[in-house]
C-alpha positions as a Markdown table, in Angstrom:
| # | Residue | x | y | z |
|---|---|---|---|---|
| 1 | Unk | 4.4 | 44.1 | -69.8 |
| 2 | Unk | 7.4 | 44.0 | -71.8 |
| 3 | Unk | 10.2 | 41.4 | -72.1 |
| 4 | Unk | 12.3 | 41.7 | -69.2 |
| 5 | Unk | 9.7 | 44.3 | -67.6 |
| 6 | Unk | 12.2 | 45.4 | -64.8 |
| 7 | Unk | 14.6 | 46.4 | -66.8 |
| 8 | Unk | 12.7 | 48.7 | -69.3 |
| 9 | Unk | 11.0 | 50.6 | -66.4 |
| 10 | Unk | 14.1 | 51.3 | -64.5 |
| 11 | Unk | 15.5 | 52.7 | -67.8 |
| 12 | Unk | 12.3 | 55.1 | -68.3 |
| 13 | Unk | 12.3 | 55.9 | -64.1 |
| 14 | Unk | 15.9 | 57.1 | -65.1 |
| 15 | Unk | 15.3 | 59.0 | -67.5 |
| 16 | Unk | 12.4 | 60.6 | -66.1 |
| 17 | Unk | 14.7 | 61.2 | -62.8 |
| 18 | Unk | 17.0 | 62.7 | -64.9 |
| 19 | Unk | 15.4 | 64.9 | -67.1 |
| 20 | Unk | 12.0 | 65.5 | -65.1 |
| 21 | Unk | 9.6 | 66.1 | -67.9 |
| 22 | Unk | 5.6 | 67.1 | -68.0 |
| 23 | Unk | 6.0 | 68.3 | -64.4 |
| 24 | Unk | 2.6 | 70.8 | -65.0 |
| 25 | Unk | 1.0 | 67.7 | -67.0 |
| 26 | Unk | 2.2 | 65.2 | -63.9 |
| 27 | Unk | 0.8 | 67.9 | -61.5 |
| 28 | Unk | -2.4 | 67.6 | -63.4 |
| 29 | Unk | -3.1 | 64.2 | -63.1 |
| 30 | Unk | -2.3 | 64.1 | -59.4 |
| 31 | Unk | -5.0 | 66.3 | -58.9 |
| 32 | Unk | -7.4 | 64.7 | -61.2 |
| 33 | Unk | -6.6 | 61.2 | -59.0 |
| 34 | Unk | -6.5 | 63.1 | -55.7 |
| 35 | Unk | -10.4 | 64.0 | -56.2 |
| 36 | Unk | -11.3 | 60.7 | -57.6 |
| 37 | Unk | -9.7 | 59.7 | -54.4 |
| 38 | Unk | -11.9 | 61.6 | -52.1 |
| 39 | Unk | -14.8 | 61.0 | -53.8 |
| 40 | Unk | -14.9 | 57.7 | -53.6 |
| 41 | Unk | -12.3 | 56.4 | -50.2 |
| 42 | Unk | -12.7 | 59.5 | -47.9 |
| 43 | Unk | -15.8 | 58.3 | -45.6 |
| 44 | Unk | -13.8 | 56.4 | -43.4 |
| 45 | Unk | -10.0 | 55.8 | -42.0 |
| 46 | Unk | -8.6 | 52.4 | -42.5 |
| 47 | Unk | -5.6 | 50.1 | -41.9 |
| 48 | Unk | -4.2 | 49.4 | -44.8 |
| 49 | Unk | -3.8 | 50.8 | -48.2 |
| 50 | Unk | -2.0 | 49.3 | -51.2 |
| 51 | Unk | -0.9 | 51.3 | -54.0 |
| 52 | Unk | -0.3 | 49.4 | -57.3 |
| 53 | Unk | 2.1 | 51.4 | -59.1 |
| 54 | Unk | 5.0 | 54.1 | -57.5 |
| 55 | Unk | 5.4 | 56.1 | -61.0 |
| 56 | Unk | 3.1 | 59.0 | -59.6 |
| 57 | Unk | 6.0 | 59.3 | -56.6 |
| 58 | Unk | 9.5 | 59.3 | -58.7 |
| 59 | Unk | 8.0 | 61.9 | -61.2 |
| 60 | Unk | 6.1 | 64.6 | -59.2 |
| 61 | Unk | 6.3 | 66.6 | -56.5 |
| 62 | Unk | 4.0 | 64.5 | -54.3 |
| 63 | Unk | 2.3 | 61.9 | -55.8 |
| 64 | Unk | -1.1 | 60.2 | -54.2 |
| 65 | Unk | 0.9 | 59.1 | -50.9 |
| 66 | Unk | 0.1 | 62.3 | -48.9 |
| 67 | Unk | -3.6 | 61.8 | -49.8 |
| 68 | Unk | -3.5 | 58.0 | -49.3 |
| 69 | Unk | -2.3 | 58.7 | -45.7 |
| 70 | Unk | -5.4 | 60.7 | -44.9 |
| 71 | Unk | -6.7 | 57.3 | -45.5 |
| 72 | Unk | -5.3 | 54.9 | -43.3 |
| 73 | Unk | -2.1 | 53.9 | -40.4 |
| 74 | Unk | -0.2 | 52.3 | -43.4 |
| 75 | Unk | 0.1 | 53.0 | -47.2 |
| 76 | Unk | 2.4 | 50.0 | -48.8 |
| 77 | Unk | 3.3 | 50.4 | -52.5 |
| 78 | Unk | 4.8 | 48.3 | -55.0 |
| 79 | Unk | 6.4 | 48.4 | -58.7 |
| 80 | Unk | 8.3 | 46.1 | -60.9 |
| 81 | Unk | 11.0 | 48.7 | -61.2 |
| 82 | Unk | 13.8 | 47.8 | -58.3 |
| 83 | Unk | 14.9 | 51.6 | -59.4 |
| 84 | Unk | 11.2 | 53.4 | -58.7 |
| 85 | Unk | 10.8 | 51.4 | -55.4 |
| 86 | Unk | 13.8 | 52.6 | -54.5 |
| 87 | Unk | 13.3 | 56.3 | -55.2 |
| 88 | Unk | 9.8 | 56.3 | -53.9 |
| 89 | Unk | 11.0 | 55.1 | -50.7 |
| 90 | Unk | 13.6 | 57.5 | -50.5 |
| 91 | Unk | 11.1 | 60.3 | -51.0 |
| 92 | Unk | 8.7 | 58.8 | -49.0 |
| 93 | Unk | 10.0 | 57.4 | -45.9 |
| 94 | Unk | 6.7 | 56.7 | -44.5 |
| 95 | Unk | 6.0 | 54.5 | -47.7 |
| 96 | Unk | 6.5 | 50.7 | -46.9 |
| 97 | Unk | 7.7 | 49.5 | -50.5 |
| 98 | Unk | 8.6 | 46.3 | -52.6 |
| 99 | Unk | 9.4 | 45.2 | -56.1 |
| 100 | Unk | 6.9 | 43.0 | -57.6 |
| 101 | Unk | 4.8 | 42.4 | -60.2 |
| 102 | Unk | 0.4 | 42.8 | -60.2 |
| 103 | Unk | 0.2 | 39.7 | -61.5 |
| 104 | Unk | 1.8 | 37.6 | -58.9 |
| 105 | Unk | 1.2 | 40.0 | -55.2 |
| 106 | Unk | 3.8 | 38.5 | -52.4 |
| 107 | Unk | 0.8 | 39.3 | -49.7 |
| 108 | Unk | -1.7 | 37.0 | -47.8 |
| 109 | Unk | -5.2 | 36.7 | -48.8 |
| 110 | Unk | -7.1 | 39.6 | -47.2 |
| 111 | Unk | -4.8 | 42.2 | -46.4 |
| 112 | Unk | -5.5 | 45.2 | -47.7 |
| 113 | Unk | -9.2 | 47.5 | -46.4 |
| 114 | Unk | -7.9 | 49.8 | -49.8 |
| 115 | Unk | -6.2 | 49.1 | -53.5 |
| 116 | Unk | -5.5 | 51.8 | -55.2 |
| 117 | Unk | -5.1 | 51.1 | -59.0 |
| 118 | Unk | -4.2 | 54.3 | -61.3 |
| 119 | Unk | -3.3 | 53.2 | -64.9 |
| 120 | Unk | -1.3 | 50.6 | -64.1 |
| 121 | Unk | -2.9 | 47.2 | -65.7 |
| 122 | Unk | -3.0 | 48.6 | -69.0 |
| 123 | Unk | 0.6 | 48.3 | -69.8 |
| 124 | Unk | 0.4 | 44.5 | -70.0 |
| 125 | Unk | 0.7 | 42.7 | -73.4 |
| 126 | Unk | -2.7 | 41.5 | -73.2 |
| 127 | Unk | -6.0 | 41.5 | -71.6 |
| 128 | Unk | -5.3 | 38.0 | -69.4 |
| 129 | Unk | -2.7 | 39.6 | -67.8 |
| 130 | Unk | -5.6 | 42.4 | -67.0 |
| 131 | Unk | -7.6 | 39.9 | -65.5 |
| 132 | Unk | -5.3 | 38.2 | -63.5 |
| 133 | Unk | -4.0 | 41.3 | -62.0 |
| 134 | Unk | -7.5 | 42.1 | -60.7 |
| 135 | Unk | -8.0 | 38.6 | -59.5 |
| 136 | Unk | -4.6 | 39.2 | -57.5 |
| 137 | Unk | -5.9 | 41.9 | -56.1 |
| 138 | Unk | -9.3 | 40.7 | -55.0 |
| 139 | Unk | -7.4 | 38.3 | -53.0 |
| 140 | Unk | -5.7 | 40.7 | -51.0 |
| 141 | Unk | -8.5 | 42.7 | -50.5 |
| 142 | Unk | -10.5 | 42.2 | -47.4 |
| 143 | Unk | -14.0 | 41.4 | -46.9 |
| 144 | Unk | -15.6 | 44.8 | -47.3 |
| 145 | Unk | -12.5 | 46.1 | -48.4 |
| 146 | Unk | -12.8 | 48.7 | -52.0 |
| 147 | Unk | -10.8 | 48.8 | -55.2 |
| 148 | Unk | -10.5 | 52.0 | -56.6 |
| 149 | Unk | -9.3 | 51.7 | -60.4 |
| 150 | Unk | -8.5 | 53.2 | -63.8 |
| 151 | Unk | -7.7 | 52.2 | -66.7 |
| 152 | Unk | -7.1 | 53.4 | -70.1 |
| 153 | Unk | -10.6 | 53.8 | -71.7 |
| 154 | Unk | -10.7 | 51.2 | -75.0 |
| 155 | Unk | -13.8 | 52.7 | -76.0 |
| 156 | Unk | -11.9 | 56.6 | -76.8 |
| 157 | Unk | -11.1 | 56.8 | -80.3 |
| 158 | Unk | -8.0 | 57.8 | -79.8 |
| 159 | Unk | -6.9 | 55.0 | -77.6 |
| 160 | Unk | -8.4 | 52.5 | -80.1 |
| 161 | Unk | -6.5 | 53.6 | -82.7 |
| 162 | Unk | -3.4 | 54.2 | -80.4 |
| 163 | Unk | -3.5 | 50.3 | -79.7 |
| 164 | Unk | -3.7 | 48.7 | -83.2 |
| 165 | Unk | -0.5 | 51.1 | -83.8 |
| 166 | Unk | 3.2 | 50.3 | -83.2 |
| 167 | Unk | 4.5 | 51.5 | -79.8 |
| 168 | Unk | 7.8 | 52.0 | -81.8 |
| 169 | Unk | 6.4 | 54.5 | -84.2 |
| 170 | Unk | 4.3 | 56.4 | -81.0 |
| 171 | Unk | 7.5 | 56.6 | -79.1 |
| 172 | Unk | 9.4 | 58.0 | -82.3 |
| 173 | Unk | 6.7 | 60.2 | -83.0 |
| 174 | Unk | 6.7 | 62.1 | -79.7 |
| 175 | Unk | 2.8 | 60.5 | -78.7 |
| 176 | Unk | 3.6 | 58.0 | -76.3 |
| 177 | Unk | 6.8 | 58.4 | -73.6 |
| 178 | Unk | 6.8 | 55.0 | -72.3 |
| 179 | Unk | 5.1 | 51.2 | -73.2 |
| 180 | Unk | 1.7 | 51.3 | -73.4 |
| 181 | Unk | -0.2 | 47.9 | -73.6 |
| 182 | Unk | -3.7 | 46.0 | -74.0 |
| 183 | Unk | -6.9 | 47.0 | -72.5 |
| 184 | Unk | -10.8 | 47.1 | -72.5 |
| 185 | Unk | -14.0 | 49.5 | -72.4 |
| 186 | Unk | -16.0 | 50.1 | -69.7 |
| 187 | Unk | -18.2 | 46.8 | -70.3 |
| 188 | Unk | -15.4 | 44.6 | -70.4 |
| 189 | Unk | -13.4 | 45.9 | -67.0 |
| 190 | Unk | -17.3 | 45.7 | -65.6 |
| 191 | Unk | -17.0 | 42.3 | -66.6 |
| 192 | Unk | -13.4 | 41.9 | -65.0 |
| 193 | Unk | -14.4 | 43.2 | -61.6 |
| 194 | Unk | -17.1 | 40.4 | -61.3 |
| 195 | Unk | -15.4 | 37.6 | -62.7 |
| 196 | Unk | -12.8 | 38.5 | -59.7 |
| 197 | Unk | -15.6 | 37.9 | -57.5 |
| 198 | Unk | -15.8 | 41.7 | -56.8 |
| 199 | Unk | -18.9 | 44.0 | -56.6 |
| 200 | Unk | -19.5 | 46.8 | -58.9 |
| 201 | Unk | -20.1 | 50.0 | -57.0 |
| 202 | Unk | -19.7 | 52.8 | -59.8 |
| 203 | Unk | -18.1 | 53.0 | -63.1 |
| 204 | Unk | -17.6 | 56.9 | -64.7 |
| 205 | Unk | -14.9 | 58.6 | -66.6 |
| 206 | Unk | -12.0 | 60.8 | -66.0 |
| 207 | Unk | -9.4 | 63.4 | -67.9 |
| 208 | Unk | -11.8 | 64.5 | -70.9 |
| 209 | Unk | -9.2 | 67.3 | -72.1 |
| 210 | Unk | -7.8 | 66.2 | -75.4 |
| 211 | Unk | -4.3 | 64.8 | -74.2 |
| 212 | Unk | -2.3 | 65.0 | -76.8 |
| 213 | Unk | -2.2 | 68.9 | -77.2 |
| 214 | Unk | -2.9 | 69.4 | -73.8 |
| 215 | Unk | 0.3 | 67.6 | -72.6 |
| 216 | Unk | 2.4 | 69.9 | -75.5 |
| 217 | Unk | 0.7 | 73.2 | -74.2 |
| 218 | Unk | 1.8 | 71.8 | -70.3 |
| 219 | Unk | 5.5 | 71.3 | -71.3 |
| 220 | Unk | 5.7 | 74.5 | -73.2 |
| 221 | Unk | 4.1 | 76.2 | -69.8 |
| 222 | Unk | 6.8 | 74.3 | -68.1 |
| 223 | Unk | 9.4 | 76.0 | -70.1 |
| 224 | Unk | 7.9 | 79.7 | -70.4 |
| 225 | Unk | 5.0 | 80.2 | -68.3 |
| 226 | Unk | 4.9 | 82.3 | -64.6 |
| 227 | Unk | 3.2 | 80.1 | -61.7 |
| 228 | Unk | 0.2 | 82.6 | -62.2 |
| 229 | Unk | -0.2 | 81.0 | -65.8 |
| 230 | Unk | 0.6 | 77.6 | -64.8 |
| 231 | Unk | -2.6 | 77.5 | -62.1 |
| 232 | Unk | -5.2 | 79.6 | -64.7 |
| 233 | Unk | -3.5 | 76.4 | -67.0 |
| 234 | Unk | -4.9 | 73.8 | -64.7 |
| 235 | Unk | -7.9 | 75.1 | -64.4 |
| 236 | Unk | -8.6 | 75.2 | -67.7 |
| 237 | Unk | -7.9 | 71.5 | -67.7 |
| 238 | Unk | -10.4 | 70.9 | -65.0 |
| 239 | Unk | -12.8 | 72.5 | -66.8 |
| 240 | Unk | -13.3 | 70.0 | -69.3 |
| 241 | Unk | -14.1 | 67.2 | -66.7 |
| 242 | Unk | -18.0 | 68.7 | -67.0 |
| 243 | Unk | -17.9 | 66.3 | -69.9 |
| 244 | Unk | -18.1 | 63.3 | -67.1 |
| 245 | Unk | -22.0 | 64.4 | -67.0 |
| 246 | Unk | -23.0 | 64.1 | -71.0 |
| 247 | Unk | -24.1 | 60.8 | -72.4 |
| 248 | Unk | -21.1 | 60.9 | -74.9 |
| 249 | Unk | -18.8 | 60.3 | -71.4 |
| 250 | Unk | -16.9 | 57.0 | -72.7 |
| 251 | Unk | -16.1 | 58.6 | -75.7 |
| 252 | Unk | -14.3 | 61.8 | -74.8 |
| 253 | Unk | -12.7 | 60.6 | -71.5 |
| 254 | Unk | -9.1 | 59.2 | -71.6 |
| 255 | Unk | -9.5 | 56.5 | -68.3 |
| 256 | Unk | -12.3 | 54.2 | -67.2 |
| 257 | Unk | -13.1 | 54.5 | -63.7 |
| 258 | Unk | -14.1 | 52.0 | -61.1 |
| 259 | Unk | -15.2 | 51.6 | -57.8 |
| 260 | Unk | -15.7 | 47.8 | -56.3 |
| 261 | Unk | -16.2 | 46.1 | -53.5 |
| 262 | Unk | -15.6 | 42.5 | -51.6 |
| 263 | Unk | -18.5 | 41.0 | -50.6 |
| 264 | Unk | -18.2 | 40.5 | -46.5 |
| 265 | Unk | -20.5 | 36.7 | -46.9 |
């Protein structure tokens, strides 16, 4: 992440408090997560869950919590904005919460049966701090216990040229609302996950709707469209993750997904 990390993310949580933008597009991508969430963690009830980012909470109306607690007793989240833990909590009282960084977790080894990882390693500076996030979190993971994860997908065009440009210029330009760092393709996370001693259960693709138009037609359904519009709007969005099942997959889709698991000998 950025130079003084907490500081710039409490700026963007206020703003994004303040003025509460891309609430159809946010509404989007909680359902998108909330499937890949089912699809993959909803066989059985656990203890714990750890969530590795609160942005989802402070922006939407809902965010993944709700569906995490289908999941397990406790759901503890953390971010390295002081001001997002604080608002998440707030609209989550059920939501233990602390402020800390992926890279360094304040738990013990093998605490969590669930880690729930949406987009939040690729706003590092680089692809070491990727991997040491995932090693952090393989440590707190129990034996048996899964790792749900995505991550901006290296291998989309777009996303490959987005990262040899100047976050400056994105930002100015409309194409990028907040820091957007390093990361990999879908060979390289693979990689990742067993270098963190973790097993590879799956590895797929998710939000295959081109983003940047589609996030400019949300905002302008926002501003003008009737709730009737806004569903027929999301649907049409869903539509478009059919492309998961065509070979061209990694090229279309916008995040990398992951399952793993650690070993129980």
């Amino acid at each position: 992440m950025q130079p003084d990390a907490n500081q710039y993310w409490d700026s963007v949580a206020g703003r994004w408090q303040e003025h509460r933008p891309q609430k159809l597009w946010r509404s989007y991508c909680n359902t998108l997560n909330g499937k890949l969430i089912r699809k993959h963690l909803a066989d059985r009830r656990v203890e714990r869950v750890l969530k590795t980012d609160l942005f989802d909470e402070v922006t939407s109306d809902s965010g993944l919590v709700p569906c995490l607690a289908e999941l397990a007793r406790s759901v503890v989240g953390f971010d390295v904005s002081h001001l997002t833990t604080h608002l998440a909590h707030t609209l989550h009282a059920e939501l233990q919460t602390c402020t800390t960084d992926a890279r360094s977790l304040p738990f013990a080894d093998e605490t969590f049966d669930i880690v729930l990882s949406n987009s939040t390693l690729d706003h590092f500076e680089s692809g070491n701090d990727i991997a040491t996030s995932i090693g952090e979190i393989a440590r707190v993971m129990r034996p048996g216990g899964r790792l749900l994860l995505t991550l901006d997908n290296l291998a989309n065009p777009v996303i490959a040229l987005r990262s040899v440009l100047p976050h400056r210029l994105l930002n100015r330009l409309g194409l990028v609302p907040y820091f957007t760092g390093a990361t990999c393709g879908p060979r390289r996370l693979s990689e990742l996950i067993r270098q963190a001693g973790l097993e590879l259960k799956y590895r797929g693709t998710m939000m295959h709707c081109p983003r940047v138009p589609a996030v400019a037609t949300a905002n302008l359904i926002d501003h003008f469209g009737q709730t009737r519009f806004k569903s027929g709007y999301l649907e049409f969005l869903s539509g478009w993750e059919a492309l998961e099942r065509l070979p061209t997959r990694y090229i279309t889709a916008y995040f990398i997904t992951v399952l793993a698991e650690r070993p129980t000998g």
